[in-house]
mmCIF entry with sequence, helices, sheets and N, C-alpha, C, O atoms, coordinates in Angstrom:
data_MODEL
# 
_entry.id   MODEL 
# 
_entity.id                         1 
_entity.type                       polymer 
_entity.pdbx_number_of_molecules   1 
# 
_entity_poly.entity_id                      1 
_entity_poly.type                           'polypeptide(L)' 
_entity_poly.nstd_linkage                   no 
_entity_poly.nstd_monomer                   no 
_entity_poly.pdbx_seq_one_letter_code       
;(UNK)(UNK)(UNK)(UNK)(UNK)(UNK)(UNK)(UNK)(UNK)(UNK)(UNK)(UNK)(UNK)(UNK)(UNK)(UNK)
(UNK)(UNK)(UNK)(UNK)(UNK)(UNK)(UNK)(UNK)(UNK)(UNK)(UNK)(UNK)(UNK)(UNK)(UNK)(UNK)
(UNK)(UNK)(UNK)(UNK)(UNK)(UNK)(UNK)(UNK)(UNK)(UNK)(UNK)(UNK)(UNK)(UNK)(UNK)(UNK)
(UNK)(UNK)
;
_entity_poly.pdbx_seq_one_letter_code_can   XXXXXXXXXXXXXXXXXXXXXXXXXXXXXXXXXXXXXXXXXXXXXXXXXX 
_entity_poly.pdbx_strand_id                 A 
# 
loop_
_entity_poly_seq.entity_id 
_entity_poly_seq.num 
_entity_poly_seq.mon_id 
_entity_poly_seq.hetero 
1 1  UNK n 
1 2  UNK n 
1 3  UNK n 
1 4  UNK n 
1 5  UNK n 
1 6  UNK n 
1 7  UNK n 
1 8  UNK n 
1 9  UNK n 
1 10 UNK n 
1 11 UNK n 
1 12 UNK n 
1 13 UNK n 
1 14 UNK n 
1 15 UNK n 
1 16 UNK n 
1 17 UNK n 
1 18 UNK n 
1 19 UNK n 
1 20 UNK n 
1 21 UNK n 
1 22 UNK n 
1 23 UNK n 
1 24 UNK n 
1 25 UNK n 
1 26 UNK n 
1 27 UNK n 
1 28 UNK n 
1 29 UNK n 
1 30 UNK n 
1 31 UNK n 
1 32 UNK n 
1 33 UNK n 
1 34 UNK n 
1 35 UNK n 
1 36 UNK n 
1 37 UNK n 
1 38 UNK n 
1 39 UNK n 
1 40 UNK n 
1 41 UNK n 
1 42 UNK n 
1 43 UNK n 
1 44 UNK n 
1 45 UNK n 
1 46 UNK n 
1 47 UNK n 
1 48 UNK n 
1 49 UNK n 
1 50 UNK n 
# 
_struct_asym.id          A 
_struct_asym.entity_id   1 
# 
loop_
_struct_conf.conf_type_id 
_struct_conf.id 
_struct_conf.pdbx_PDB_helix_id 
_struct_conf.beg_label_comp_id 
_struct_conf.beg_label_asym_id 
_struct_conf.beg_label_seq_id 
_struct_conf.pdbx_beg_PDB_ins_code 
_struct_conf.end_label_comp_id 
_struct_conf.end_label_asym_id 
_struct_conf.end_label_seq_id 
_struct_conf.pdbx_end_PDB_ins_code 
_struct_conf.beg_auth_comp_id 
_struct_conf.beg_auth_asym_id 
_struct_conf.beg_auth_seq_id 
_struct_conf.end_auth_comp_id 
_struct_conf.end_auth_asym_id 
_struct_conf.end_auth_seq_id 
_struct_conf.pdbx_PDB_helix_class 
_struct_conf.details 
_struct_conf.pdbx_PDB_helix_length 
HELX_P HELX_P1 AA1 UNK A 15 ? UNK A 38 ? UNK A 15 UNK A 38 1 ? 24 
HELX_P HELX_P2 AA2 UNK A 43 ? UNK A 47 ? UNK A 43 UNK A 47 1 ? 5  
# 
_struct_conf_type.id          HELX_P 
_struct_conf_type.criteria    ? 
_struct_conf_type.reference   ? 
# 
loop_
_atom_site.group_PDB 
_atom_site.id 
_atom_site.type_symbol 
_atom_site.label_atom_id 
_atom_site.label_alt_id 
_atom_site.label_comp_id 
_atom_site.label_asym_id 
_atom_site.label_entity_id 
_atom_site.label_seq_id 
_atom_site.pdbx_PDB_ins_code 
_atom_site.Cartn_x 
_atom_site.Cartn_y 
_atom_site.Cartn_z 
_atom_site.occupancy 
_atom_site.B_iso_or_equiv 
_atom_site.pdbx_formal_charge 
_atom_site.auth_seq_id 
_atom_site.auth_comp_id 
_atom_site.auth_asym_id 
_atom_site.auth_atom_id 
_atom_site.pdbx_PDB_model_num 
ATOM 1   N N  . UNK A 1 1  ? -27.985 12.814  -1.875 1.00 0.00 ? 1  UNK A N  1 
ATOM 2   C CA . UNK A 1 1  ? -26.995 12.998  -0.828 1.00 0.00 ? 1  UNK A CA 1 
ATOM 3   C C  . UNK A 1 1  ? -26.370 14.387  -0.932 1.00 0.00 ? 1  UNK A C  1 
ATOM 4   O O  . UNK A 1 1  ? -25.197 14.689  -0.712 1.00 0.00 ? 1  UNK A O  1 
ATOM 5   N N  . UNK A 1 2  ? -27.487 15.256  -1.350 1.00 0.00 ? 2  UNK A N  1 
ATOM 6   C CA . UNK A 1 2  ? -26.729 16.695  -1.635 1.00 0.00 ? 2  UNK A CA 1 
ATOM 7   C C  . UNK A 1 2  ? -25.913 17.067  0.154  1.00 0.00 ? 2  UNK A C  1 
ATOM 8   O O  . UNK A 1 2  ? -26.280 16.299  1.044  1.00 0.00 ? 2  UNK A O  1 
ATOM 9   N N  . UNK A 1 3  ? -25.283 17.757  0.398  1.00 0.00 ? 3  UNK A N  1 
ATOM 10  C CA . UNK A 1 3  ? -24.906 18.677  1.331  1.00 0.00 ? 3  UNK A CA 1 
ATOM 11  C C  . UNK A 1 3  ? -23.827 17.758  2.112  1.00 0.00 ? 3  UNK A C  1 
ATOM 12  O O  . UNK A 1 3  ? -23.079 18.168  2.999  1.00 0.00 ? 3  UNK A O  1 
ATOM 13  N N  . UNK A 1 4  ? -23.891 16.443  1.617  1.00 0.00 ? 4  UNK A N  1 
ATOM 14  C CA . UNK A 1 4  ? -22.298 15.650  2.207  1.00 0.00 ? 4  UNK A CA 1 
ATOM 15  C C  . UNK A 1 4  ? -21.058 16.125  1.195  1.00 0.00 ? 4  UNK A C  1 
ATOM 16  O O  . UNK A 1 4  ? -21.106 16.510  0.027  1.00 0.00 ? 4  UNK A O  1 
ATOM 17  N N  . UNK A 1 5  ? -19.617 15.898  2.352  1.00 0.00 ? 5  UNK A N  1 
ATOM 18  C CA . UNK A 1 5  ? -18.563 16.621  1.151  1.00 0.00 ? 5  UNK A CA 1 
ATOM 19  C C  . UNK A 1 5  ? -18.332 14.712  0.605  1.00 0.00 ? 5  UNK A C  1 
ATOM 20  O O  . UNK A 1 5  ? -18.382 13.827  1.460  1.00 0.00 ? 5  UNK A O  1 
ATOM 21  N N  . UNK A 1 6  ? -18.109 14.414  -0.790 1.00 0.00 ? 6  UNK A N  1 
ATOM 22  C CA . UNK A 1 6  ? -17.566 13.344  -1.166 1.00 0.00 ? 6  UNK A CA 1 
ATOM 23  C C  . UNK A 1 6  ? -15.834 13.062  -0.643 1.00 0.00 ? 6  UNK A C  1 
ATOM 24  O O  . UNK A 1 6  ? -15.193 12.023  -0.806 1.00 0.00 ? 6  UNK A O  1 
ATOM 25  N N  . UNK A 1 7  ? -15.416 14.218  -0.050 1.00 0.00 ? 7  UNK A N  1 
ATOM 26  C CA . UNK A 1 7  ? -13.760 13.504  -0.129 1.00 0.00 ? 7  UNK A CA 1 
ATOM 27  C C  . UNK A 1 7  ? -13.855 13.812  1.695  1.00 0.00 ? 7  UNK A C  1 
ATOM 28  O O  . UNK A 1 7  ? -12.797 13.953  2.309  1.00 0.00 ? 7  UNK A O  1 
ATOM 29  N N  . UNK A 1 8  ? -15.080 13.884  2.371  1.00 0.00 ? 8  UNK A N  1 
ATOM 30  C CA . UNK A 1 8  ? -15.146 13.400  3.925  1.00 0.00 ? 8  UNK A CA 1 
ATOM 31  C C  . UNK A 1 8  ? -14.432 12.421  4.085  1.00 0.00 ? 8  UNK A C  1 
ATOM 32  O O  . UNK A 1 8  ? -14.443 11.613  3.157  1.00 0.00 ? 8  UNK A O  1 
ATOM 33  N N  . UNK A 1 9  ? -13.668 12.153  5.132  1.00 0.00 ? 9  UNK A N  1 
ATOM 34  C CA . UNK A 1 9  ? -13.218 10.823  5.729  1.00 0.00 ? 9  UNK A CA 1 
ATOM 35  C C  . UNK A 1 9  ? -14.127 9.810   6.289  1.00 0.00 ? 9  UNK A C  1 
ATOM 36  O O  . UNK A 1 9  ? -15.032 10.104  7.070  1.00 0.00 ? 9  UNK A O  1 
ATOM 37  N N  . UNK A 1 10 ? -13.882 8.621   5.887  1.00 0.00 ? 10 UNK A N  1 
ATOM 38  C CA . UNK A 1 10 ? -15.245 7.829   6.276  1.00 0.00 ? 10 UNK A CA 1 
ATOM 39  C C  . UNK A 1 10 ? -14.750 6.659   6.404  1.00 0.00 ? 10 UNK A C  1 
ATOM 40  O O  . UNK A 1 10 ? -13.882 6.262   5.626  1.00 0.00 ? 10 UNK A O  1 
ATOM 41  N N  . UNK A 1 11 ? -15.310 5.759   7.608  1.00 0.00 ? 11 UNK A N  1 
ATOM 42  C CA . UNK A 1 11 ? -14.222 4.792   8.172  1.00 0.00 ? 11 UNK A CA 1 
ATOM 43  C C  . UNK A 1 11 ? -15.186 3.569   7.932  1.00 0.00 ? 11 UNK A C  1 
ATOM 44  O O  . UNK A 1 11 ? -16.404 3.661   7.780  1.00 0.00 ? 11 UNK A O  1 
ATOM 45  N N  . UNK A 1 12 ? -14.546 2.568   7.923  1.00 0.00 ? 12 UNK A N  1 
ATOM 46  C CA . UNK A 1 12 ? -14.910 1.233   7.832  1.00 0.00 ? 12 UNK A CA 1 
ATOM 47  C C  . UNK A 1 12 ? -14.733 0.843   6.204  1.00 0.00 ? 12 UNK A C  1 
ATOM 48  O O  . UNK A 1 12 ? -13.849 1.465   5.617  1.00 0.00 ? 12 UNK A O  1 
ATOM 49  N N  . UNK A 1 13 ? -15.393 0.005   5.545  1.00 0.00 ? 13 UNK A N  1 
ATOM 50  C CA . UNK A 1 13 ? -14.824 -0.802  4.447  1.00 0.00 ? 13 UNK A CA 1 
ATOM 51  C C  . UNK A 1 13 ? -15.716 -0.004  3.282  1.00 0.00 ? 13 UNK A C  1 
ATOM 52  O O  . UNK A 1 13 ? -16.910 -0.260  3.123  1.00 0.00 ? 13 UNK A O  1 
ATOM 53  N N  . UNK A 1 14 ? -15.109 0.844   2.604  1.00 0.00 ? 14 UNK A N  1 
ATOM 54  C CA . UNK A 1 14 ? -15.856 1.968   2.108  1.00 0.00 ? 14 UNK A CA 1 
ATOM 55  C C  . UNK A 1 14 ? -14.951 1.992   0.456  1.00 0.00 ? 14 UNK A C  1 
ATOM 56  O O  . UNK A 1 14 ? -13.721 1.997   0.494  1.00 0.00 ? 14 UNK A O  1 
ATOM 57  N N  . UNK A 1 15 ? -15.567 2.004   -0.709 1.00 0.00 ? 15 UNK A N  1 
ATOM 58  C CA . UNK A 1 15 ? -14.728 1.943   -1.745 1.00 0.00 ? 15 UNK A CA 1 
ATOM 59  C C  . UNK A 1 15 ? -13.337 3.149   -1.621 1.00 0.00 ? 15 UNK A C  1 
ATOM 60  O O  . UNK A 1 15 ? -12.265 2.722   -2.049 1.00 0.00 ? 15 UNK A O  1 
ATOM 61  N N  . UNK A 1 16 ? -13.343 4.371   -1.147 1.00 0.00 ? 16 UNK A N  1 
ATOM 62  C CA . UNK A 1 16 ? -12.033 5.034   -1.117 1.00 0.00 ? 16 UNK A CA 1 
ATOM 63  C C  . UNK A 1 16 ? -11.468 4.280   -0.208 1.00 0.00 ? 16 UNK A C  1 
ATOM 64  O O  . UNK A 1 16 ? -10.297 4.188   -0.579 1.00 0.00 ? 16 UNK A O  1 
ATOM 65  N N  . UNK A 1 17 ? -11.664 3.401   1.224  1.00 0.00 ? 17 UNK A N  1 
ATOM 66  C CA . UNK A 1 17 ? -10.845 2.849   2.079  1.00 0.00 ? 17 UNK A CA 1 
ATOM 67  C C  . UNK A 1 17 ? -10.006 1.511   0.986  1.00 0.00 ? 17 UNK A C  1 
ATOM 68  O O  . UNK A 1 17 ? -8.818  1.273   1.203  1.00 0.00 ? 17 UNK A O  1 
ATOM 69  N N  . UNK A 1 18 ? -10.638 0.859   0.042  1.00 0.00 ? 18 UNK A N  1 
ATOM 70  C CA . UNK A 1 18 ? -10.185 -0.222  -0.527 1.00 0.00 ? 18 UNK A CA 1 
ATOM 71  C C  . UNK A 1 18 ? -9.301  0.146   -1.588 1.00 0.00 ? 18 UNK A C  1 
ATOM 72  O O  . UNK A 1 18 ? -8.213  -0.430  -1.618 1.00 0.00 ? 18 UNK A O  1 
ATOM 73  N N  . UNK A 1 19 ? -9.592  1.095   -2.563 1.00 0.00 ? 19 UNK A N  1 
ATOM 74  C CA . UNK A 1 19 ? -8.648  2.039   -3.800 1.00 0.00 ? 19 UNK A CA 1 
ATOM 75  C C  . UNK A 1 19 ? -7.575  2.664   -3.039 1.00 0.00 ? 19 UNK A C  1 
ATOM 76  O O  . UNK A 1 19 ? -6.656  3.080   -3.743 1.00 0.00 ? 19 UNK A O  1 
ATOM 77  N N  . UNK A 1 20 ? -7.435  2.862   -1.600 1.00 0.00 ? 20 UNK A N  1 
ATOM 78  C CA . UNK A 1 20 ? -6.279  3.133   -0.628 1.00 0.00 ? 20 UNK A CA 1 
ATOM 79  C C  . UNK A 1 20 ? -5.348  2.169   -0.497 1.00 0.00 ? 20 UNK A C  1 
ATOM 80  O O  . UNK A 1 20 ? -4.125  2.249   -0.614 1.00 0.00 ? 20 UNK A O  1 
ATOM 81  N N  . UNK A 1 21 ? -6.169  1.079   -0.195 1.00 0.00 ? 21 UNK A N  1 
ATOM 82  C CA . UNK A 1 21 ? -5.642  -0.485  0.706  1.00 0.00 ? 21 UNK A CA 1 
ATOM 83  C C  . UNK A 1 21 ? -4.807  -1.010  -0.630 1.00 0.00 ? 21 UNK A C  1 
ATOM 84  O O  . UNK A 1 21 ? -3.709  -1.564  -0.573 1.00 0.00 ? 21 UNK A O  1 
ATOM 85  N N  . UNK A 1 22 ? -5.531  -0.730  -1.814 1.00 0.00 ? 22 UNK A N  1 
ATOM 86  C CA . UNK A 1 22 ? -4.858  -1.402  -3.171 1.00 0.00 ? 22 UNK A CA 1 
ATOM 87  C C  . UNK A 1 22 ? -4.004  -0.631  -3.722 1.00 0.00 ? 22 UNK A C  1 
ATOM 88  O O  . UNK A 1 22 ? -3.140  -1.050  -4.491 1.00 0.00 ? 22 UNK A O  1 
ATOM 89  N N  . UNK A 1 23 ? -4.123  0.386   -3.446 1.00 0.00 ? 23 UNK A N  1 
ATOM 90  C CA . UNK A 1 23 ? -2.928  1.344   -3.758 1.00 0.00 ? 23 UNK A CA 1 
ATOM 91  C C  . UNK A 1 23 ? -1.543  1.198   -3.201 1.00 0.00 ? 23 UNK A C  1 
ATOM 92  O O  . UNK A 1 23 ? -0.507  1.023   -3.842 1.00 0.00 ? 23 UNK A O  1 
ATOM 93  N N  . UNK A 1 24 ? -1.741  1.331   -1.490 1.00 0.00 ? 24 UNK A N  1 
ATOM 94  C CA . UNK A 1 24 ? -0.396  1.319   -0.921 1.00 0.00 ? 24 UNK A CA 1 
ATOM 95  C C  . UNK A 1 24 ? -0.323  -0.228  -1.283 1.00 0.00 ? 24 UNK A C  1 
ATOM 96  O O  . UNK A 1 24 ? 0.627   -0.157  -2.062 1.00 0.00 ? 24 UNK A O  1 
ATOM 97  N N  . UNK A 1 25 ? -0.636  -1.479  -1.264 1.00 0.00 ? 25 UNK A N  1 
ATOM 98  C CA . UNK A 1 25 ? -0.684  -2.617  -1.541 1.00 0.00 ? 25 UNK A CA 1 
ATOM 99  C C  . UNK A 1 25 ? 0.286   -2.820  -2.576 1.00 0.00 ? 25 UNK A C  1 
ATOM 100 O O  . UNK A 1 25 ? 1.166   -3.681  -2.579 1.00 0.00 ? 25 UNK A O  1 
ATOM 101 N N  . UNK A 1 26 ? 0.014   -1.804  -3.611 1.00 0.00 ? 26 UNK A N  1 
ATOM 102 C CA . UNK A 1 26 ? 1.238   -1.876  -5.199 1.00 0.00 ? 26 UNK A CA 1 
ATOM 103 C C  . UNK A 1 26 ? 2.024   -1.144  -5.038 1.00 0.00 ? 26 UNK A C  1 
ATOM 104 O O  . UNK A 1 26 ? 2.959   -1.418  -5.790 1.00 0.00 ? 26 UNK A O  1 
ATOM 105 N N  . UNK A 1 27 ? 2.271   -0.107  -4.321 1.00 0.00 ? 27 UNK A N  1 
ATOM 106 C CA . UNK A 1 27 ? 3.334   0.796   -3.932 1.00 0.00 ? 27 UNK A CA 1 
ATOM 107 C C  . UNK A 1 27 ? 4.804   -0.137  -2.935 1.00 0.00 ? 27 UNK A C  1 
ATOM 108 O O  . UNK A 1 27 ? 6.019   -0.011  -3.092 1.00 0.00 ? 27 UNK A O  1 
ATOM 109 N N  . UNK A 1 28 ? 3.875   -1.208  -1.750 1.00 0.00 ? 28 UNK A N  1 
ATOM 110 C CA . UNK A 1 28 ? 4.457   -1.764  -1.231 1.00 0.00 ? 28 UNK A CA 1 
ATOM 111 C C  . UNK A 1 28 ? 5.276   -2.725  -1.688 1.00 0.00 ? 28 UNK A C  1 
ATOM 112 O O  . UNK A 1 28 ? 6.466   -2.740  -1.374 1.00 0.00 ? 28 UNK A O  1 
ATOM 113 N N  . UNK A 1 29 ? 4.565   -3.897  -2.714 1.00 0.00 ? 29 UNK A N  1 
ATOM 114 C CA . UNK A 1 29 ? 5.024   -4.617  -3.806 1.00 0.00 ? 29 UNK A CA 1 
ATOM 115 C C  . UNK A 1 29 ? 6.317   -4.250  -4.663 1.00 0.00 ? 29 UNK A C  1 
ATOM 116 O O  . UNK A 1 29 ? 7.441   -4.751  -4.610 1.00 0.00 ? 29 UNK A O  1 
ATOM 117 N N  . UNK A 1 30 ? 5.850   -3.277  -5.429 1.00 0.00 ? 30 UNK A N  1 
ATOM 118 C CA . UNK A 1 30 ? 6.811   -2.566  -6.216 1.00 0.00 ? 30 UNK A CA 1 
ATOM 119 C C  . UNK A 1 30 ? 8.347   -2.016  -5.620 1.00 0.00 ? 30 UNK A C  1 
ATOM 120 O O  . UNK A 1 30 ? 9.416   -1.863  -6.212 1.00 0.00 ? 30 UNK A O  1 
ATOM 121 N N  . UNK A 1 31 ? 7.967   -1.796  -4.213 1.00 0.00 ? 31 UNK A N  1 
ATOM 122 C CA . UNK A 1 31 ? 9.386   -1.608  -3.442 1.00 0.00 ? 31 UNK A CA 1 
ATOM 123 C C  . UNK A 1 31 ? 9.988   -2.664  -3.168 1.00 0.00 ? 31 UNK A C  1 
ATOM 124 O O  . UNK A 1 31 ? 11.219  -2.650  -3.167 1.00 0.00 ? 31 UNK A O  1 
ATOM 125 N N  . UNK A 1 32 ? 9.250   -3.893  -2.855 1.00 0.00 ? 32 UNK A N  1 
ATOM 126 C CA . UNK A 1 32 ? 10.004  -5.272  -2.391 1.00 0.00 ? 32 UNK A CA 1 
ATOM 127 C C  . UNK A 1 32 ? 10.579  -5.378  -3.861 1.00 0.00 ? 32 UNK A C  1 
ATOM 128 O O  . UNK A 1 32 ? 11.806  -5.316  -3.923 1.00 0.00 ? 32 UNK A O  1 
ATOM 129 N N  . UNK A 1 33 ? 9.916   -5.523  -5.021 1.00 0.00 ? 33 UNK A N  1 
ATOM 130 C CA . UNK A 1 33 ? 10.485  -6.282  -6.301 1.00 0.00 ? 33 UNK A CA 1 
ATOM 131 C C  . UNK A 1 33 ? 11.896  -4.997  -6.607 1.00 0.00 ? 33 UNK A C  1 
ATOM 132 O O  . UNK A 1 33 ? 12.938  -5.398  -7.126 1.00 0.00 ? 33 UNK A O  1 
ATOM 133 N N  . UNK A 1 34 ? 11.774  -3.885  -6.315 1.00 0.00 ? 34 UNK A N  1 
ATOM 134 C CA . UNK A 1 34 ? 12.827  -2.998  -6.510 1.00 0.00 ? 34 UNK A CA 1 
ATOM 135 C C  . UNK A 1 34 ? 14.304  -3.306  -6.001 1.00 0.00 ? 34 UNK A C  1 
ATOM 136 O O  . UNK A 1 34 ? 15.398  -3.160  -6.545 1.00 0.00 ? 34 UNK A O  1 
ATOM 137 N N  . UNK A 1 35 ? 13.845  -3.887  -4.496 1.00 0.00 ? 35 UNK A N  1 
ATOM 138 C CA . UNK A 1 35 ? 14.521  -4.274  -3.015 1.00 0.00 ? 35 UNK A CA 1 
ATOM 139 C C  . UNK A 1 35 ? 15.550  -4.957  -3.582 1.00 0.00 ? 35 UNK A C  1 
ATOM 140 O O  . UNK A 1 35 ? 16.736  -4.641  -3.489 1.00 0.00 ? 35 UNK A O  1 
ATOM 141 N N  . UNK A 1 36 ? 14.942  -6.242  -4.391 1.00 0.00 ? 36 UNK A N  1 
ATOM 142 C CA . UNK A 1 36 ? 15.376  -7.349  -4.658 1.00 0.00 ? 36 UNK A CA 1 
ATOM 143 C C  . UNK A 1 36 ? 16.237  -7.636  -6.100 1.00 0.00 ? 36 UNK A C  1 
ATOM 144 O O  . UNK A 1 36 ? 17.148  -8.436  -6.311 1.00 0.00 ? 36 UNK A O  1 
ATOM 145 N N  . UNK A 1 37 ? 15.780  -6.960  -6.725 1.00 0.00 ? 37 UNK A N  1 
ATOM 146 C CA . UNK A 1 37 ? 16.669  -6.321  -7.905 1.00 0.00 ? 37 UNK A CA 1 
ATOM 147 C C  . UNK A 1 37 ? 17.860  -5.799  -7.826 1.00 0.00 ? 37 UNK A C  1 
ATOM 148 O O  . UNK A 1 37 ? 18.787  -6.174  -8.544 1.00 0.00 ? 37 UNK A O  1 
ATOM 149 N N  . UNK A 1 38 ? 17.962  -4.833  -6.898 1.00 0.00 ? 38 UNK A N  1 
ATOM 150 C CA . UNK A 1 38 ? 18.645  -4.148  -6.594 1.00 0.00 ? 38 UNK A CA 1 
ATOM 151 C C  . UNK A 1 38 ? 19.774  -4.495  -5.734 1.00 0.00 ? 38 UNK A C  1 
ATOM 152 O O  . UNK A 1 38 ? 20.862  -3.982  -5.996 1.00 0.00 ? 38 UNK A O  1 
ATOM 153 N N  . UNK A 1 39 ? 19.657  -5.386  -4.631 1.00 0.00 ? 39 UNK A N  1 
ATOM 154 C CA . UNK A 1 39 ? 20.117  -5.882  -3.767 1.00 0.00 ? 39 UNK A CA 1 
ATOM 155 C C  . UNK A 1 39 ? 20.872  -7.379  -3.889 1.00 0.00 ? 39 UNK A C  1 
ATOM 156 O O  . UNK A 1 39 ? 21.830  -7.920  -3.338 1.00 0.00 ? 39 UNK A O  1 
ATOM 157 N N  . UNK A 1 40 ? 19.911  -7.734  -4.906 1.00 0.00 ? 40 UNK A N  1 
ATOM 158 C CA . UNK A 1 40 ? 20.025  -9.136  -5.180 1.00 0.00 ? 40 UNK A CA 1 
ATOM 159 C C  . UNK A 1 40 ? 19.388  -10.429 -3.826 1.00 0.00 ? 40 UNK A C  1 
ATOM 160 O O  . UNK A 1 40 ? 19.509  -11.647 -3.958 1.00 0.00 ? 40 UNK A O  1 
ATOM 161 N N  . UNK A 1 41 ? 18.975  -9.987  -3.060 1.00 0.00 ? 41 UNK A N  1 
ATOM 162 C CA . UNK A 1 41 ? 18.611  -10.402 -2.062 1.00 0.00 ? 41 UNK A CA 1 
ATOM 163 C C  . UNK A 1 41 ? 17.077  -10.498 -1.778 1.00 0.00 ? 41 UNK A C  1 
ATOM 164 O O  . UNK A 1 41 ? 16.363  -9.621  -2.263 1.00 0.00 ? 41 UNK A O  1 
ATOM 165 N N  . UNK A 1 42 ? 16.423  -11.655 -0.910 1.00 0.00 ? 42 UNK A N  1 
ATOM 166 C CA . UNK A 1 42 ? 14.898  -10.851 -0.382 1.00 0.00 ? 42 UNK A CA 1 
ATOM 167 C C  . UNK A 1 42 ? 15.043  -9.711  0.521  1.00 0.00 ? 42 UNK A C  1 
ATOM 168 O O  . UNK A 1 42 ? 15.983  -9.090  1.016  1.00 0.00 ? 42 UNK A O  1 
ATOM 169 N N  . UNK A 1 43 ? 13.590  -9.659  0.556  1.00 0.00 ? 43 UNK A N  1 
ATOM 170 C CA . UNK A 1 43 ? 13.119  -8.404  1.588  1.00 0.00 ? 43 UNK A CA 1 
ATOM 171 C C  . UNK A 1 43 ? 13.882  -8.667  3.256  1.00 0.00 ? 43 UNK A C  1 
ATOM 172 O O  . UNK A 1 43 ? 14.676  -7.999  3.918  1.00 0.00 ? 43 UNK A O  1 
ATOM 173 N N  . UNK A 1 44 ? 13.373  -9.613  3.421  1.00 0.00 ? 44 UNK A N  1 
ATOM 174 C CA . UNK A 1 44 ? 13.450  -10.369 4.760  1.00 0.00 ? 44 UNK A CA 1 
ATOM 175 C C  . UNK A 1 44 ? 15.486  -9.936  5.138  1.00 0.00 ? 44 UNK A C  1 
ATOM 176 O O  . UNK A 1 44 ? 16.013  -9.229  5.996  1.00 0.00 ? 44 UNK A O  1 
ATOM 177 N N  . UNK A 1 45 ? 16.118  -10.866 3.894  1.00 0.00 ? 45 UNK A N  1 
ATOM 178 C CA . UNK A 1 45 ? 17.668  -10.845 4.365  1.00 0.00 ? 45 UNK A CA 1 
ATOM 179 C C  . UNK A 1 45 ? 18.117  -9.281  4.229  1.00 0.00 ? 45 UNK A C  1 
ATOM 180 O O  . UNK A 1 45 ? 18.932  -8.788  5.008  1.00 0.00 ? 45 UNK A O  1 
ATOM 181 N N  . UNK A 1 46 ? 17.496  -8.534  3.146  1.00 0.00 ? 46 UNK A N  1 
ATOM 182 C CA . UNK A 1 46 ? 18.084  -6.869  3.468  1.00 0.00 ? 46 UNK A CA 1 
ATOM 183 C C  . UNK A 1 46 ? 17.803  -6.328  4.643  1.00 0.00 ? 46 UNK A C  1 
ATOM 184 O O  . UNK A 1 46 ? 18.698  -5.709  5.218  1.00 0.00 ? 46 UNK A O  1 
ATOM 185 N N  . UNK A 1 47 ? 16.524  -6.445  5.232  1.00 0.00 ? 47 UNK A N  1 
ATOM 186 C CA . UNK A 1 47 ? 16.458  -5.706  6.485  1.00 0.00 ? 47 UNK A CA 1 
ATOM 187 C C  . UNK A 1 47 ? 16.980  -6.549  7.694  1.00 0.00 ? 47 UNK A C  1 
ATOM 188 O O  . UNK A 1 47 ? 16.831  -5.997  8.784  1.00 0.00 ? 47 UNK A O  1 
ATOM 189 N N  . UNK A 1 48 ? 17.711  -8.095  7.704  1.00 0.00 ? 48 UNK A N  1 
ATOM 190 C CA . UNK A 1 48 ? 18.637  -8.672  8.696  1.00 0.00 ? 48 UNK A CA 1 
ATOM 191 C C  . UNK A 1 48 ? 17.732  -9.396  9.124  1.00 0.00 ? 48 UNK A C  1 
ATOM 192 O O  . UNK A 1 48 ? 18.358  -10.336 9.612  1.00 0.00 ? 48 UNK A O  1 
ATOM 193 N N  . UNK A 1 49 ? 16.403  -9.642  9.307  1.00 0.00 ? 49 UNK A N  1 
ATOM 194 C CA . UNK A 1 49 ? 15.204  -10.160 9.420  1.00 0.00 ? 49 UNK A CA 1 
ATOM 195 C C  . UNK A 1 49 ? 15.516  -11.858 9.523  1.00 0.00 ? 49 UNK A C  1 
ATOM 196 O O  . UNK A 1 49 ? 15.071  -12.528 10.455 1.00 0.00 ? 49 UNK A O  1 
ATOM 197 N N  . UNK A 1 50 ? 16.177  -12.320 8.644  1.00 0.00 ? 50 UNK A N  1 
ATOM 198 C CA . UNK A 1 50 ? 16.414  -14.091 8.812  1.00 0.00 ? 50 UNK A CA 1 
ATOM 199 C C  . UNK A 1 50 ? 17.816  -14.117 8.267  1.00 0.00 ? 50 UNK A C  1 
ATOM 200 O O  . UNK A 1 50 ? 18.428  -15.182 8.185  1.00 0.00 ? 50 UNK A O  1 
# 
């Protein structure tokens, strides 16, 4: 596969699309458990949600 760039953008279900998906996935996590610590509250009642 000489002459492709490896960090091309490339769409559909592609191992960098999934190491993305799992990434923001723990980034997202880690803010709710922060949220909630912090707040003492869920996600849902800090943002007025329920």
């Amino acid at each position: 596969m000489q002459g492709q760039n490896p960090n091309e953008a490339k769409f559909g279900f592609t191992p960098q699309a999934e190491n993305l998906n799992g990434r923001l996935a723990m980034i997202g996590f880690a803010a709710a458990l922060i949220i909630e610590l912090v707040s003492g509250q869920g996600v849902l009642h800090f943002w007025g949600l329920m």
